[in-house]
TIMAR-491527 format. One record per residue (C-alpha): x, y, z; residue in three letters. Coordinates in steps of 0.2 Angstrom, whole numbers, plus 5000, padded with zeros to 4 digits. Example, Ala and Ser with C-alpha at 12.3 -4.5 7.8 and 13.67 -1.06 7.14 Angstrom:
residues 2
<bakol u="5062" v="4978" w="5039" rest="ALA"/>
<bakol u="5068" v="4995" w="5036" rest="SER"/>
//
This chain:
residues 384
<bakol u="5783" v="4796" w="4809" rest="UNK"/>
<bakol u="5773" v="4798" w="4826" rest="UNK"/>
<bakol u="5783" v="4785" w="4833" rest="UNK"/>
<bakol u="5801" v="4792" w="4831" rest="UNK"/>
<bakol u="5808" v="4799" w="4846" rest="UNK"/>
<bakol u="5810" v="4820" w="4844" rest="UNK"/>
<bakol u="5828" v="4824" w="4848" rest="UNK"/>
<bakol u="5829" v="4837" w="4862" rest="UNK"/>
<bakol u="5836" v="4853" w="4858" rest="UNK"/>
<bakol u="5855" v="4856" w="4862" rest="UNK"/>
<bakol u="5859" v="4872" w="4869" rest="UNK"/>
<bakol u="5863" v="4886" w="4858" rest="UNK"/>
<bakol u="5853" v="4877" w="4844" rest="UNK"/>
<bakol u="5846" v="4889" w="4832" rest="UNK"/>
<bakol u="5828" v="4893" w="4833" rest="UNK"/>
<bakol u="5819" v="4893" w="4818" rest="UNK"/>
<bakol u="5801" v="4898" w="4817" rest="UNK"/>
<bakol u="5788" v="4891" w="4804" rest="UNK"/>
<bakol u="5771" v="4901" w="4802" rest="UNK"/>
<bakol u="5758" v="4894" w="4794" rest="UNK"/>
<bakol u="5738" v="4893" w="4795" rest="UNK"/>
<bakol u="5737" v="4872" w="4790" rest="UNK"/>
<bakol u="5739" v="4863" w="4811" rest="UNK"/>
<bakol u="5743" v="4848" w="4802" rest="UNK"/>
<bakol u="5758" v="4854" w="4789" rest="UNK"/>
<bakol u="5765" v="4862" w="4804" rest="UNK"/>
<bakol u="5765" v="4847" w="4815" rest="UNK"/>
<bakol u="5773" v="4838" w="4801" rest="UNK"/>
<bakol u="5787" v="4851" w="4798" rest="UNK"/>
<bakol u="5791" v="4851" w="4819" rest="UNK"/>
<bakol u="5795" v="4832" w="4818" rest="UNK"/>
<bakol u="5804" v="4832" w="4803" rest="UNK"/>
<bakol u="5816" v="4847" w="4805" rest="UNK"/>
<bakol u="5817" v="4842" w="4823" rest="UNK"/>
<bakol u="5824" v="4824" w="4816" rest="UNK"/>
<bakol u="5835" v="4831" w="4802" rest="UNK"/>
<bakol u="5843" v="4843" w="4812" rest="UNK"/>
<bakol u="5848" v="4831" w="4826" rest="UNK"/>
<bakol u="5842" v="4842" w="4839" rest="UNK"/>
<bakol u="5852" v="4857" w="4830" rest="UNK"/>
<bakol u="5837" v="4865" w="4829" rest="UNK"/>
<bakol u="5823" v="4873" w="4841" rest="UNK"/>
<bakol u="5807" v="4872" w="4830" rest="UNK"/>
<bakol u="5793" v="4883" w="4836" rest="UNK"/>
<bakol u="5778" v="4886" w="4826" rest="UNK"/>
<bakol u="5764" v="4898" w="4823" rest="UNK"/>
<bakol u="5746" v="4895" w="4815" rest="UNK"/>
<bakol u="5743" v="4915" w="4812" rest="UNK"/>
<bakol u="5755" v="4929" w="4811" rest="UNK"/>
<bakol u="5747" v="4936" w="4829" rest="UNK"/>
<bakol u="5753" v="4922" w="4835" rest="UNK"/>
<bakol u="5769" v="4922" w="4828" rest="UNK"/>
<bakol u="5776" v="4940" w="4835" rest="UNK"/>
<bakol u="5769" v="4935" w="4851" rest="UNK"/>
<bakol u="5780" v="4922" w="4853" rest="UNK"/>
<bakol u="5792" v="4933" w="4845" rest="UNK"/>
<bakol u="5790" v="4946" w="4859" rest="UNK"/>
<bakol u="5791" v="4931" w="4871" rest="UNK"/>
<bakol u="5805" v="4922" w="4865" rest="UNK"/>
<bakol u="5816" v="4938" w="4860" rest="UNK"/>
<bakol u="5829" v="4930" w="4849" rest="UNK"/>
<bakol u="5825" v="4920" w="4834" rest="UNK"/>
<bakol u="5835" v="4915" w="4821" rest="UNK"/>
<bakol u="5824" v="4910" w="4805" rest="UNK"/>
<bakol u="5805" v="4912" w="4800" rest="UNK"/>
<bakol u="5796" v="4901" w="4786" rest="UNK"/>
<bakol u="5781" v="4910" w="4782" rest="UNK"/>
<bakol u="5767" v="4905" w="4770" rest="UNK"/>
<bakol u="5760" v="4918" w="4759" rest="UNK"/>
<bakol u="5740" v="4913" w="4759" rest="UNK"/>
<bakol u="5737" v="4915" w="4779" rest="UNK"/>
<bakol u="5721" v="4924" w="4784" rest="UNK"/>
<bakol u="5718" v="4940" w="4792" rest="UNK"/>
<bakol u="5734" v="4945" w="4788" rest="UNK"/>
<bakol u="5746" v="4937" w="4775" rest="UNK"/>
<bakol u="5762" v="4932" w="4770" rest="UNK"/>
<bakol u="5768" v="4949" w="4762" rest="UNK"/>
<bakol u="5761" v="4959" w="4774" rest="UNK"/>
<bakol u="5768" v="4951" w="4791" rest="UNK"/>
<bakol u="5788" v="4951" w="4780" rest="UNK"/>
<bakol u="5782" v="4970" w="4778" rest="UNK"/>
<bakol u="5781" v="4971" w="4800" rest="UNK"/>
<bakol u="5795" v="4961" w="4802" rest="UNK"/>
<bakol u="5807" v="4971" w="4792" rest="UNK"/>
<bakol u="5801" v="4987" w="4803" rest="UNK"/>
<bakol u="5800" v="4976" w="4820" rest="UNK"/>
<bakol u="5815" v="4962" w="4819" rest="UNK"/>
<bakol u="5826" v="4968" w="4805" rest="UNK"/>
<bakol u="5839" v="4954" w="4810" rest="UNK"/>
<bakol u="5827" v="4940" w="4809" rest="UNK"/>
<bakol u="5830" v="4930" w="4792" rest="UNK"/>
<bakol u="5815" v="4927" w="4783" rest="UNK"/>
<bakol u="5810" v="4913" w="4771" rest="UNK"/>
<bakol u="5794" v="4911" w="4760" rest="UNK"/>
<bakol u="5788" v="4893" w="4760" rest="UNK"/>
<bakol u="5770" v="4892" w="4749" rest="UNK"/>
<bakol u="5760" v="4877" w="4740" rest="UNK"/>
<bakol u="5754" v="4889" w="4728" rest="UNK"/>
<bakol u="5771" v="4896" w="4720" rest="UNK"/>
<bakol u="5769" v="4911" w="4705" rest="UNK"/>
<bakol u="5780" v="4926" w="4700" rest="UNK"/>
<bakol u="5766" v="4939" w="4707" rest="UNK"/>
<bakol u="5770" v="4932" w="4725" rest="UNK"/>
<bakol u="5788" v="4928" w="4721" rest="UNK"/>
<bakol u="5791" v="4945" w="4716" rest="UNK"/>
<bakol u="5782" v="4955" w="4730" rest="UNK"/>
<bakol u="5790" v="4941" w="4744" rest="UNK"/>
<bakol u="5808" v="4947" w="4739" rest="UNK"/>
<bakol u="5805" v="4965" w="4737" rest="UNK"/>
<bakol u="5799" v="4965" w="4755" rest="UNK"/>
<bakol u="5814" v="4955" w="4762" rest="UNK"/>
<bakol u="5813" v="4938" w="4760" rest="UNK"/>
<bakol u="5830" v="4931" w="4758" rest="UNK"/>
<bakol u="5821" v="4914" w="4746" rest="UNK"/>
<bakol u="5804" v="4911" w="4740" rest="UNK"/>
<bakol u="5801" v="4891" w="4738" rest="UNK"/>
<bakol u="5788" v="4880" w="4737" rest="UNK"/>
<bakol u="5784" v="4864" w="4749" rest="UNK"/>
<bakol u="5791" v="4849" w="4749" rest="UNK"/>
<bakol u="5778" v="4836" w="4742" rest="UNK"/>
<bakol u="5789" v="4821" w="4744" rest="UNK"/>
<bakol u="5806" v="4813" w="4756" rest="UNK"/>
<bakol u="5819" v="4824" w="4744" rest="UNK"/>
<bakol u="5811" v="4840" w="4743" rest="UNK"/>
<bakol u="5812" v="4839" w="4764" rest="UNK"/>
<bakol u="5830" v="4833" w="4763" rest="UNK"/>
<bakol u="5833" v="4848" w="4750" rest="UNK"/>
<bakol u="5821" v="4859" w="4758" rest="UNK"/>
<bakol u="5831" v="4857" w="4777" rest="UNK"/>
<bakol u="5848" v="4861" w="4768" rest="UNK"/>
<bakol u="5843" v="4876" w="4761" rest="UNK"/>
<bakol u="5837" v="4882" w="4778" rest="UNK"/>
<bakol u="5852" v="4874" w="4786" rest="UNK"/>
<bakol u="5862" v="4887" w="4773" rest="UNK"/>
<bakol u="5853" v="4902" w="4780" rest="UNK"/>
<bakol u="5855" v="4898" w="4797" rest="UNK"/>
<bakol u="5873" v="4891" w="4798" rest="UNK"/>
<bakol u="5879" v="4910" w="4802" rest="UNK"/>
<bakol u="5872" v="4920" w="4819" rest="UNK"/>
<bakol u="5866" v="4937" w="4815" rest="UNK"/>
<bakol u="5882" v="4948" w="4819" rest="UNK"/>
<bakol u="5882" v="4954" w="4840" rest="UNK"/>
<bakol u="5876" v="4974" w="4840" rest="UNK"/>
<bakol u="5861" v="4982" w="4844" rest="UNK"/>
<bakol u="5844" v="4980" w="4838" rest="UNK"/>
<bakol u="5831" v="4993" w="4833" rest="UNK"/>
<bakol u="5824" v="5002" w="4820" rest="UNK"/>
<bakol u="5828" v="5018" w="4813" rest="UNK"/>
<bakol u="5815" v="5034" w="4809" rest="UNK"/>
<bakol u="5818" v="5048" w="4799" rest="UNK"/>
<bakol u="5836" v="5043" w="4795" rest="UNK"/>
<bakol u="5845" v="5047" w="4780" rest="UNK"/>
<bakol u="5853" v="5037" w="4768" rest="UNK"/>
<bakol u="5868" v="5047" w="4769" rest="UNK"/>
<bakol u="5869" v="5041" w="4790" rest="UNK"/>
<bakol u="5866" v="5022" w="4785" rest="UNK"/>
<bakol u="5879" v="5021" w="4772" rest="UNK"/>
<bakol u="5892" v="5032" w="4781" rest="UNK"/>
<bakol u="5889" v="5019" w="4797" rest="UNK"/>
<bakol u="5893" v="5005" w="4784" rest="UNK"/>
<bakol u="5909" v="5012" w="4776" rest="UNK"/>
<bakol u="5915" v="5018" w="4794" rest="UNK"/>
<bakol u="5914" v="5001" w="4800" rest="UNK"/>
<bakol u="5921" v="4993" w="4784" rest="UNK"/>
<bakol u="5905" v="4983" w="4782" rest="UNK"/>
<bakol u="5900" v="4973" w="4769" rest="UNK"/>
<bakol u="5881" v="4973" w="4765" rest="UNK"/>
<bakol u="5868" v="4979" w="4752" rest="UNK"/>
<bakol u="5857" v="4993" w="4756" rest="UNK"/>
<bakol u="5838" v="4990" w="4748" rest="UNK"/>
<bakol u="5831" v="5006" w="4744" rest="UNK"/>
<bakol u="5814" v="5007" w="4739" rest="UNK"/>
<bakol u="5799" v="5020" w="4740" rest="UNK"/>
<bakol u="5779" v="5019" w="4731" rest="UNK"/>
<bakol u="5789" v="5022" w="4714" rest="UNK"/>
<bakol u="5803" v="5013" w="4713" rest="UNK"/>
<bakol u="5817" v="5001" w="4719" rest="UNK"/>
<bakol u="5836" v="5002" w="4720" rest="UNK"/>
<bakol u="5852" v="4996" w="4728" rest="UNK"/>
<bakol u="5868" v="5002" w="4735" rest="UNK"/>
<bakol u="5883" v="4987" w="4735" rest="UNK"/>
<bakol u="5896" v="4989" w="4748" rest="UNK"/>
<bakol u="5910" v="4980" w="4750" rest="UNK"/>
<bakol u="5922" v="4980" w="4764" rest="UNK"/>
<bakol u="5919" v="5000" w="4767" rest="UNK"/>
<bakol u="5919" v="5004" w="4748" rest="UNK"/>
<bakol u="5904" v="5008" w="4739" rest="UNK"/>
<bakol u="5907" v="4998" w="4724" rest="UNK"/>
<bakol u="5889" v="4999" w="4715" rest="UNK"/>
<bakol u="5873" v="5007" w="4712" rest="UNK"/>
<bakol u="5860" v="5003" w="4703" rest="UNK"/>
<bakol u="5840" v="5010" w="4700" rest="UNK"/>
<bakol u="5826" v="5010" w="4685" rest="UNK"/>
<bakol u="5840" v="5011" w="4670" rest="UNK"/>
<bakol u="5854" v="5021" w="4681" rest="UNK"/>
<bakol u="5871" v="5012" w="4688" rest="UNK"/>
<bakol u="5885" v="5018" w="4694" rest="UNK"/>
<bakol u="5887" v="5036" w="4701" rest="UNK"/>
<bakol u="5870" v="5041" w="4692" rest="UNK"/>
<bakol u="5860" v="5030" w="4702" rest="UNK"/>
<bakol u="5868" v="5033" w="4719" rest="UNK"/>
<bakol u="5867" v="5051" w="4716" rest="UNK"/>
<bakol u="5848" v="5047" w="4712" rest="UNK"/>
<bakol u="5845" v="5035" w="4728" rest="UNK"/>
<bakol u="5853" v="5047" w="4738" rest="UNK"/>
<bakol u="5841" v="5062" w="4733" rest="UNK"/>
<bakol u="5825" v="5052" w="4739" rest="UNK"/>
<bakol u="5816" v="5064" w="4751" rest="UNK"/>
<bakol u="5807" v="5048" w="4759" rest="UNK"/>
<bakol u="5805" v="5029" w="4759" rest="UNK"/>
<bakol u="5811" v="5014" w="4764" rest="UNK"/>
<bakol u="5830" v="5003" w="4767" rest="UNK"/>
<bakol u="5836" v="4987" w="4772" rest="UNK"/>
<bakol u="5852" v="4980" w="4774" rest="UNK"/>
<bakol u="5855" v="4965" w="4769" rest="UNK"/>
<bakol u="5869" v="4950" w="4768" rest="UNK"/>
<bakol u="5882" v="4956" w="4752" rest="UNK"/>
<bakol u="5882" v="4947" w="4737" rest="UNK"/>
<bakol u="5891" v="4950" w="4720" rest="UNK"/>
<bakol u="5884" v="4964" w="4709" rest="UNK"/>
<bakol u="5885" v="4960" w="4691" rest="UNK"/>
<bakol u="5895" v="4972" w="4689" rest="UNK"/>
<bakol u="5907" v="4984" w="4699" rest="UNK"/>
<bakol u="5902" v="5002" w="4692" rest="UNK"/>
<bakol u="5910" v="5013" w="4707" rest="UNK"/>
<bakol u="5929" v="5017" w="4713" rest="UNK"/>
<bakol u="5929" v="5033" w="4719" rest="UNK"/>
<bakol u="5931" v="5035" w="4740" rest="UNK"/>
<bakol u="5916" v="5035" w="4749" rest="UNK"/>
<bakol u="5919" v="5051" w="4757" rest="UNK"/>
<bakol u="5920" v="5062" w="4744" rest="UNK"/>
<bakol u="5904" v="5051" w="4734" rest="UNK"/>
<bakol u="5893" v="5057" w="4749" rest="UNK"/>
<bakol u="5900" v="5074" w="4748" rest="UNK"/>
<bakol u="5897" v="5073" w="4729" rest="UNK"/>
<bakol u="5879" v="5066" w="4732" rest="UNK"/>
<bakol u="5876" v="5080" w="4746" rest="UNK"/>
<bakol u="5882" v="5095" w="4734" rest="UNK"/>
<bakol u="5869" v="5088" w="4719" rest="UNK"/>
<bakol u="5855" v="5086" w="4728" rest="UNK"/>
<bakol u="5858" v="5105" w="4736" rest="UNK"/>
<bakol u="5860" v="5111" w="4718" rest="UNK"/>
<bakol u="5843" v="5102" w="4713" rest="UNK"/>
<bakol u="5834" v="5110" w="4726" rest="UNK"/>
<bakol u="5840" v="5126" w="4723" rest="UNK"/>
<bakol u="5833" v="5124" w="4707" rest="UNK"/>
<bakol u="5817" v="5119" w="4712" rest="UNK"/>
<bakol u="5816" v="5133" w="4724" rest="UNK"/>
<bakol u="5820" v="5145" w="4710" rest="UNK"/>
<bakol u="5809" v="5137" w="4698" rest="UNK"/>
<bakol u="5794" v="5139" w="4710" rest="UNK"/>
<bakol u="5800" v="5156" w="4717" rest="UNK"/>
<bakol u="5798" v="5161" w="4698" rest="UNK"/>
<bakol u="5781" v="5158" w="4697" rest="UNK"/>
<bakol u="5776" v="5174" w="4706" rest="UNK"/>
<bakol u="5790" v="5184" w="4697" rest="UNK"/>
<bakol u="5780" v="5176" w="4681" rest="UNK"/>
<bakol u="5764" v="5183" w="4685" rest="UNK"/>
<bakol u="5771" v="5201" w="4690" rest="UNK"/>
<bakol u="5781" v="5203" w="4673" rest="UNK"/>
<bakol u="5765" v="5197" w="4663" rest="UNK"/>
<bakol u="5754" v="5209" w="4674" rest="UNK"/>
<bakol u="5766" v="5225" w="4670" rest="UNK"/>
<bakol u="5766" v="5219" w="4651" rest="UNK"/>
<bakol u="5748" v="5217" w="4650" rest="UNK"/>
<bakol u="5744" v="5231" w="4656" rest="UNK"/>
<bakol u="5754" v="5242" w="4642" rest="UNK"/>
<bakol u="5743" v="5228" w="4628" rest="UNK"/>
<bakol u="5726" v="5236" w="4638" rest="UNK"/>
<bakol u="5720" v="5218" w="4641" rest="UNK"/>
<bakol u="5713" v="5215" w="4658" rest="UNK"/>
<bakol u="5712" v="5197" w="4664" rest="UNK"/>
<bakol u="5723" v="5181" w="4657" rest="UNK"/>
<bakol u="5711" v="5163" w="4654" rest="UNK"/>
<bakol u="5723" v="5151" w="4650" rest="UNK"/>
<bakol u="5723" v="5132" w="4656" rest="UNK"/>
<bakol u="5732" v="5139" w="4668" rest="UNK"/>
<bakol u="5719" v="5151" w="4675" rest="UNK"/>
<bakol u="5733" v="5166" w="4681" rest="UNK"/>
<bakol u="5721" v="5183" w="4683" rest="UNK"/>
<bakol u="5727" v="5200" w="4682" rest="UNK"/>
<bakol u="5719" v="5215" w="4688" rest="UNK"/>
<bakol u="5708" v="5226" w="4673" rest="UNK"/>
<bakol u="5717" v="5236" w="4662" rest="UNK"/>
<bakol u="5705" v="5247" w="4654" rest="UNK"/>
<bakol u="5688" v="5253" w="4655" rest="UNK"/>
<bakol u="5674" v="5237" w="4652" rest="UNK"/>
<bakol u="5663" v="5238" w="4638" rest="UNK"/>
<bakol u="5647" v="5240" w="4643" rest="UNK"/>
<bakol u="5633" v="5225" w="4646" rest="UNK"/>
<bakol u="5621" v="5223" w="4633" rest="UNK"/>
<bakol u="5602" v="5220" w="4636" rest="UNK"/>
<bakol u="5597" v="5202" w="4633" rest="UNK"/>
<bakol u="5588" v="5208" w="4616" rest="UNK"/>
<bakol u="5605" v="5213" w="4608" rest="UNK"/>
<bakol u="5619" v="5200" w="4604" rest="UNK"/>
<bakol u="5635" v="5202" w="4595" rest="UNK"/>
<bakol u="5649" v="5194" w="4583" rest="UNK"/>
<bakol u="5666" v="5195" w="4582" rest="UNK"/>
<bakol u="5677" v="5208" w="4573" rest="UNK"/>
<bakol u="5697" v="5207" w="4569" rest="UNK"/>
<bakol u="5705" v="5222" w="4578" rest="UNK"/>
<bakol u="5723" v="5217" w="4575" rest="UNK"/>
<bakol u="5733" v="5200" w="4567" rest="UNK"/>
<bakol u="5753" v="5198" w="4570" rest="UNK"/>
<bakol u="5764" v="5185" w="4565" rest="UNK"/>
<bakol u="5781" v="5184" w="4569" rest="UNK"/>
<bakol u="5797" v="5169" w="4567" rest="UNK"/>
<bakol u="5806" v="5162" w="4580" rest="UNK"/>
<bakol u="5817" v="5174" w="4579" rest="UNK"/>
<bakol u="5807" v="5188" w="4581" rest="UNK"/>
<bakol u="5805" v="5193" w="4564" rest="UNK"/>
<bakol u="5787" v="5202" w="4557" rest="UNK"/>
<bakol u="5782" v="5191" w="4545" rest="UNK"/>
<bakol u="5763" v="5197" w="4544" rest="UNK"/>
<bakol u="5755" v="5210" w="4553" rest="UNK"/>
<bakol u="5736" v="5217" w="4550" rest="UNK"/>
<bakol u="5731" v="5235" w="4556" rest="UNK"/>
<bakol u="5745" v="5230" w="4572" rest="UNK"/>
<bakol u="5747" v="5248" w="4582" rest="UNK"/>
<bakol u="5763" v="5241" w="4591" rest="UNK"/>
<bakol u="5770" v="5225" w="4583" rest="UNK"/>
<bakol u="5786" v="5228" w="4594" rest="UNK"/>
<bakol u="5775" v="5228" w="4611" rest="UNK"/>
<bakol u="5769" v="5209" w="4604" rest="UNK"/>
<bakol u="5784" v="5203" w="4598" rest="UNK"/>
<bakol u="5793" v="5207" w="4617" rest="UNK"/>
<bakol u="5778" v="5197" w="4623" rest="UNK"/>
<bakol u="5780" v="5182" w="4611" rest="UNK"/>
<bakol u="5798" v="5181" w="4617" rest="UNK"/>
<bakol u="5790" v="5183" w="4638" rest="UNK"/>
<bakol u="5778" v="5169" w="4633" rest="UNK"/>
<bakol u="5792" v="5156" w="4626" rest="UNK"/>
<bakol u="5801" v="5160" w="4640" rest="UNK"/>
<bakol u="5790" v="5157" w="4655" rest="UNK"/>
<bakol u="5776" v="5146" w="4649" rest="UNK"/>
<bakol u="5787" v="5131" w="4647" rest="UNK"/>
<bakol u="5793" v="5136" w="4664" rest="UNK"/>
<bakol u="5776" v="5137" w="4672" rest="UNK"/>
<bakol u="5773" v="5120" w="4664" rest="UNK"/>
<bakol u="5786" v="5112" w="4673" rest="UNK"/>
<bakol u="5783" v="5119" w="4688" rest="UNK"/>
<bakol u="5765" v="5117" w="4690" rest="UNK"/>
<bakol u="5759" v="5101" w="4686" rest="UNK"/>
<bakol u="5745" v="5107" w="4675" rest="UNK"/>
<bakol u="5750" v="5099" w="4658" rest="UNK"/>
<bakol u="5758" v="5107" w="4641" rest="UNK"/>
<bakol u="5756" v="5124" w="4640" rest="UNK"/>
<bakol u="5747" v="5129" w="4623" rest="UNK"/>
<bakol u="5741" v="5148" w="4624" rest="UNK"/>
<bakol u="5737" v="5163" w="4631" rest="UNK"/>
<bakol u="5719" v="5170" w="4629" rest="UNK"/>
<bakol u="5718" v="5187" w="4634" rest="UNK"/>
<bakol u="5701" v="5194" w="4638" rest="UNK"/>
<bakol u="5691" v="5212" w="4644" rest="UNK"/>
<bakol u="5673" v="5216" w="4642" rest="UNK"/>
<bakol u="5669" v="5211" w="4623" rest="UNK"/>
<bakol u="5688" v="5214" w="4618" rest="UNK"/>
<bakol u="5698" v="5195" w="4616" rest="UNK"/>
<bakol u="5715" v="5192" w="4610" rest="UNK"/>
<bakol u="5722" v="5175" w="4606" rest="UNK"/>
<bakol u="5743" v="5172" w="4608" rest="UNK"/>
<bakol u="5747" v="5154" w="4600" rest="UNK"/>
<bakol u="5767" v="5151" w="4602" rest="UNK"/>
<bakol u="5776" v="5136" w="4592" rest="UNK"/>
<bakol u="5794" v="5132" w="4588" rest="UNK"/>
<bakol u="5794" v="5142" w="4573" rest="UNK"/>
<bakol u="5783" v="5155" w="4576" rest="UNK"/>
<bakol u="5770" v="5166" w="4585" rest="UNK"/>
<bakol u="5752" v="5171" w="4581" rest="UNK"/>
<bakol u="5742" v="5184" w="4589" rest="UNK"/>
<bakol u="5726" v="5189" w="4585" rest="UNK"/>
<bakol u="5713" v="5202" w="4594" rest="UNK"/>
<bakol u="5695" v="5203" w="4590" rest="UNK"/>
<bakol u="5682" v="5212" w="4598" rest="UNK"/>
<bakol u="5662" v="5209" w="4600" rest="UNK"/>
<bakol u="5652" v="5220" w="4589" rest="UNK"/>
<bakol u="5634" v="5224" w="4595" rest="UNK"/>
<bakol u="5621" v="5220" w="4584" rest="UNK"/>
<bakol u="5603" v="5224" w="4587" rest="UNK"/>
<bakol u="5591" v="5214" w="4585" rest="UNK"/>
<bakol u="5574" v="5223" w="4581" rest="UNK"/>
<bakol u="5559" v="5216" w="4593" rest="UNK"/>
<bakol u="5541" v="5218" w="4586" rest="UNK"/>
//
């Protein structure tokens, strides 16, 4: 091998890059790509990922980089992660001795066009060169290079049908992963989690934040969208107003919440809601009075109620005003689901209404409500 002349590089002979921490397998790939490619190929190599975007910064223009996953200091996932920011242009290839789905899958969610393993006899090089050969056969499209921030999808997609590209946009954020197929200007397919179609662009395109990349088109497995790009982003745009609209409302509502409950608590003479969701009024009557440690108490039934869904009594227990409780039932149902979707403190299960030793107890369910109100009774206990 040593002994077989390395063609010289022709001009305009694609520069591919190999980045690995073995000196040795790197010596061996630089002679053999160098002689399978005939002097197509300018082969420059790497042992560390530093390296490797020096040479980048140095050299400017590269064609393809063959990065190994296992590299120490910083891997193989993490310098694809820098490379989409830095070089988005630059194709990039996975080539690893230690091959499982974990690293295939993470590999090609961080833009690697293949994942594949080294060659470990004369075929796999053979196979492995015209795989590469594939990827590189086609110069990255002339235009200018950068990297975008703070840009919304909305922009990205209407550069692409403006310029009647074909490409799919990679959308991805910490939660999950999606893609937008277009084809010759035409937004022909979305697809996230379980959504397609017009559902899942409508989704991708409500993302408040995260990460795209463009990448060469390839055939959806289906074709899910036919409607004009125009009025999709239009459509998107309008949706993703409404749905913050409604957010806004829903967390405008909260305080509205709280001023109702107070004006309706006060006429129930409680003085103080303790719920799971810890919402304090101001006090409503006078607070019974502290006992010295030498007396203590038990609770006494003031008042029970118990009404249907429908706001029917269907029980009620020395009740003074069962239609002051059943408006508040109908409050409760309202607003605490609301609360619970607002405020991401969990289900809502009741209200606990509380003032010196007087307690009442609101339990709400689909099919009916429950009220009960004791109060403390002091019992005193004789001390000799």
């Amino acid at each position: 091998m040593s002994d077989t002349p390395k063609p010289t590089a022709h001009a305009g002979a694609r520069r591919v890059l190999f980045v690995d921490d073995d000196k040795r397998f790197l010596e061996t790939v630089r002679e053999l790509m160098s002689v399978l490619s005939d002097g197509q190929w300018e082969v420059l190599t790497a042992e560390s990922a530093s390296r490797a975007f020096t040479m980048l910064q140095e050299q400017k223009t590269v064609d393809l980089a063959v990065i190994d996953v296992q590299m120490g200091v910083m891997d193989g996932i993490q310098m694809l992660s820098l490379l989409n920011r830095g070089y988005p242009n630059v194709q990039k290839v996975v080539l690893t001795g230690f091959a499982n789905e974990k690293y295939r899958a993470a590999c090609l969610s961080n833009g690697a066009e293949l994942y594949l393993e080294k060659p470990t006899d004369p075929n796999g090089w053979q196979s492995l060169y015209g795989v590469l050969c594939e990827l590189v056969k086609h110069r990255p499209e002339e235009g200018f290079r950068g990297v975008l921030r703070r840009v919304s999808l909305q922009d990205v997609l209407q550069m692409e049908c403006l310029s009647r590209n074909s490409s799919v946009l990679e959308v991805s954020n910490v939660s999950l992963a999606g893609k937008i197929f277009i084809e010759t200007g035409q937004i022909i397919h979305a697809q996230v989690a379980n959504l397609t179609g017009e559902d899942a662009l409508n989704h991708l395109l409500a993302l408040s934040g995260g990460q795209f990349n463009l990448k060469l088109f390839t055939e959806p497995t289906s074709r899910t969208i036919s409607g004009q790009w125009e009025f999709l982003l239009m459509e998107a745009a309008r949706k993703s107003d409404e749905g913050k609209m409604a957010r806004d409302a829903a967390a405008s509502s909260v305080t509205s919440a709280a001023d109702d409950a107070a004006r309706i608590l006060e006429t129930a003479q409680p003085s103080a809601i303790t719920s799971p969701k810890s919402i304090a009024f101001a006090p409503a009557y006078e607070p019974v009075p502290v006992l010295p440690p030498s007396v203590a108490s038990r609770p006494k039934v003031d008042e029970m109620l118990i009404c249907s869904a429908q706001g029917e009594v269907l029980y009620e227990w020395q009740c003074l005003n069962p239609n002051m409780w059943v408006s508040f039932f109908e409050f409760v149902s309202q607003r605490g689901p609301r609360l619970s979707q607002t405020l991401p403190l969990g289900e809502f299960s009741r209200i606990e209404i509380e003032s010196g030793g007087a307690r009442a107890v609101v339990a709400i369910t689909n099919s009916q409500g429950v009220m009960v109100k004791t109060r403390r009774e002091a019992l005193i206990q004789v001390i000799k």
